[in-house]
N, C-alpha and C positions, 0 to 999 in steps of 0.2 A: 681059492674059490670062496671060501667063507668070508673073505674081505671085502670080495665084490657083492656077493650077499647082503651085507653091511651094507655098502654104500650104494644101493639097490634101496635099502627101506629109507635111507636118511633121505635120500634124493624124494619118494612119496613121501616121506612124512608133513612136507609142502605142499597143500589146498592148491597151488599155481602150476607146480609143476609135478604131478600127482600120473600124467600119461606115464604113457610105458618107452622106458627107457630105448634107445638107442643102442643096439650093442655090437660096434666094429671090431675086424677081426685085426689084431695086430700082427705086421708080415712084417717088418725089417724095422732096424736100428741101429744108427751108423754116427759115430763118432762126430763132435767138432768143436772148433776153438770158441771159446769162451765168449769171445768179443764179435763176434757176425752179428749180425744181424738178419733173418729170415725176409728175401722177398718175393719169393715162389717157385713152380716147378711148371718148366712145360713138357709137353706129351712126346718130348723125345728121349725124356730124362735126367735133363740137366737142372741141378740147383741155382738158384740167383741167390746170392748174399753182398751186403754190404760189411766191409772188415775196414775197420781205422779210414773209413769214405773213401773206400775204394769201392766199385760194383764189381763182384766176381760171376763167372759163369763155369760152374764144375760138374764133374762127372767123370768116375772112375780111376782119381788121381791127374785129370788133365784142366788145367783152368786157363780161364782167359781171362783178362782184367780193364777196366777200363777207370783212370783215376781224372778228375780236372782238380785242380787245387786250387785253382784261381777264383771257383762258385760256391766256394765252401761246402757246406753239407748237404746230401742228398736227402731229400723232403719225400719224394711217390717214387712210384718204380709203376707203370705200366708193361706187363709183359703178357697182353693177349696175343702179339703177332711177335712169336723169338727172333723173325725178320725185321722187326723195325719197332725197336725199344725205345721207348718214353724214359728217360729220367728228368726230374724236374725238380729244381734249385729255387726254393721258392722264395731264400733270402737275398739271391740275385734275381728275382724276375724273369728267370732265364730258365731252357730247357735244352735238352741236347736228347738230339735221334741216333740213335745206335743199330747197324746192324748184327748180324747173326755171329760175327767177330770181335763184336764190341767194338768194331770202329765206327767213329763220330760221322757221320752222313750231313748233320745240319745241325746248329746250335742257333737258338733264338731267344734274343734277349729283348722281352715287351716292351724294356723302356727306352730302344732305340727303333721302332716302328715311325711309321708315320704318324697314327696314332695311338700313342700308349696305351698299355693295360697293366694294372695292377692283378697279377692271376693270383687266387686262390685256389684252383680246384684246375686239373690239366690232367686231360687224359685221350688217349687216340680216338680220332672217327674214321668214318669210309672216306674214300679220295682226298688221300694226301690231305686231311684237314684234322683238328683238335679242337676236340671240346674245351673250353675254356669257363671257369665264372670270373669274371672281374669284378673288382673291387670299387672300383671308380666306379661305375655305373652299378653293380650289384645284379648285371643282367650276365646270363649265362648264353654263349654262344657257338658256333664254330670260325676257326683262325685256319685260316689255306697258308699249308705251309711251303706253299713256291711263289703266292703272291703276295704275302704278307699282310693279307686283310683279315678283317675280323668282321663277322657277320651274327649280329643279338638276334636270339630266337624270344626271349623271354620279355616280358617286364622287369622292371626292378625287384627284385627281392627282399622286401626288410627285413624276415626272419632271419637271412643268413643261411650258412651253409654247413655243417659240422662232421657230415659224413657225405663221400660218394663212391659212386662205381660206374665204371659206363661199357657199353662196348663200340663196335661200332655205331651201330644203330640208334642207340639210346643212352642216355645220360638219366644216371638214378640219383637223389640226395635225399637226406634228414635235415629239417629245419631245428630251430633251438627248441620246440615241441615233440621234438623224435618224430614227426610226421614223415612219411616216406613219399617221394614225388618220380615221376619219370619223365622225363622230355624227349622227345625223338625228332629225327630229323628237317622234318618240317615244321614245327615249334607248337607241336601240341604238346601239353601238360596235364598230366590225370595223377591223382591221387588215389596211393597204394594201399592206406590207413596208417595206423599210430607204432610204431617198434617198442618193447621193451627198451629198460637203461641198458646199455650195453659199453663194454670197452672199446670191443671189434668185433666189425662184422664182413660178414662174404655175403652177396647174393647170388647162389649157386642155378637157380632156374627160374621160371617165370612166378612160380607160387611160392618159394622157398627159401630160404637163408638160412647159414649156422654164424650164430652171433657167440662173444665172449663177455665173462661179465665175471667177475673174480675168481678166475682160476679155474672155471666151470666152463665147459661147449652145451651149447642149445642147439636146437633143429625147429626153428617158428615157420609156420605156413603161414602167410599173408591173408590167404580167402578162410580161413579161420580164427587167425590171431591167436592161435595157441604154440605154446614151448612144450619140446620135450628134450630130456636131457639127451646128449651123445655120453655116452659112460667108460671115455677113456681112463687107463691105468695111472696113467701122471699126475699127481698130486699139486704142482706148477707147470705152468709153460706162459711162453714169451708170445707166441706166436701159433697160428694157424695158419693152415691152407691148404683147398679143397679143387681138386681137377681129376676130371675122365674117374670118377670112381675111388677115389686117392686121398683118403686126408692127412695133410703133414703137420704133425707136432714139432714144435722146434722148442726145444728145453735148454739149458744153460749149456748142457753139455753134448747133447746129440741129437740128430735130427729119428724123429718113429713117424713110422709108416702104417697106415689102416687101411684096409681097404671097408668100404661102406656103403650102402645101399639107399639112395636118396629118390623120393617120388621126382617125378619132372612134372 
């Protein structure tokens, strides 16, 4: 208790981030190998990790794997629908649909299209289609992944692209300004305002995000632009991630579990 007390005043002792703390309740902590890497949890309870690029799907001692070795390393992990998983290989240009057993459904490789894309940024949309930003054009789009086309919602982008998220609906990025954008299906584009430096971040709801930024979790509102810290026990972690109430810490050694109370 007194430690947390501590790190309760260090955290005010910063003019920035001076609101009132965050404070999740820690409910589990469960062991893991060294070498995973963390790429989320869905609402059935299954963990996604990548070990020596392999994607694993576990829960309770029972896993399922899926390896290509021919794409080399695994770049994004989409896993909003545990039916039909995004991994994307972005040193091959290529992506592969996975479903609920980790078997391959569709792999598509951009540079044998009709006409090519160089993806940067690939993530699931509604009907069978993926957001896409290309490189070559620098315009962000959706790609129908039974007909093979690619359709630009955007203009060219000079700024670039450094962070996203998307869901069905909507495609969110940061430019090299940290600027934050959204585009939706029919290729409107509004501007969300400016994000703190961050390492990594989640956008959890329509006003909300917890970002990470040296070994520290924040909780920024958009319609205010203000941080407050989340005042986890772990002094490092590798990783985050936040679903249905759940935030997962992933440390060198085991994955902890919060439960946390987030406006919508």
């Amino acid at each position: 208790m007194k430690l947390l007390i501590a790190l309760l005043a260090l955290l005010c002792s910063s003019p920035a981030l001076c609101q009132e703390a965050l404070l999740p309740v820690r409910i589990m902590a469960t062991p893991k190998p060294a070498a995973e890497r963390f790429a989320g949890k869905d609402a059935f309870g299954w963990d996604y990790v990548i070990a020596n690029n392999e994607f694993r799907k576990q829960k309770d001692g029972r896993v399922l794997k899926y390896k290509n070795v021919a794409l080399g390393d695994i770049y994004k992990v989409d896993l909003q629908n545990p039916l039909q998983i995004v991994l994307f290989y972005k040193n091959f240009n290529t992506v592969v649909l996975l479903d609920n057993q980790l078997n391959a459904t569709n792999v598509i490789t951009f540079n044998d299209i009709t006409e090519p894309l160089l993806a940067e940024a690939v993530g699931l949309a509604s009907q069978n289609r993926l957001w896409v930003y290309d490189l070559n054009t620098q315009q962000t789009g959706l790609f129908d992944t039974s007909k093979n086309i690619f359709q630009t919602l955007t203009p060219p982008n000079n700024d670039g692209i450094t962070w996203h998220q998307n869901d069905y609906n909507y495609f969110y990025w940061t430019d090299t300004g940290n600027n934050l954008f959204v585009l939706n299906l029919f290729g409107k584009i509004s501007t969300l305002g400016t994000l703190p430096a961050f390492d990594a971040a989640q956008l959890i709801s329509s006003d909300f995000l917890l970002f990470q930024k040296d070994n520290m979790l924040y909780q920024y509102q958009l319609s205010t632009q203000k941080s407050t810290p989340v005042t986890i026990l772990e002094k490092t972690f590798g990783a985050f991630y936040y679903k249905d109430g759940i935030l997962s810490i992933f440390t060198n050694s085991e994955i902890i579990q919060y439960k946390i109370s987030i406006p919508r």
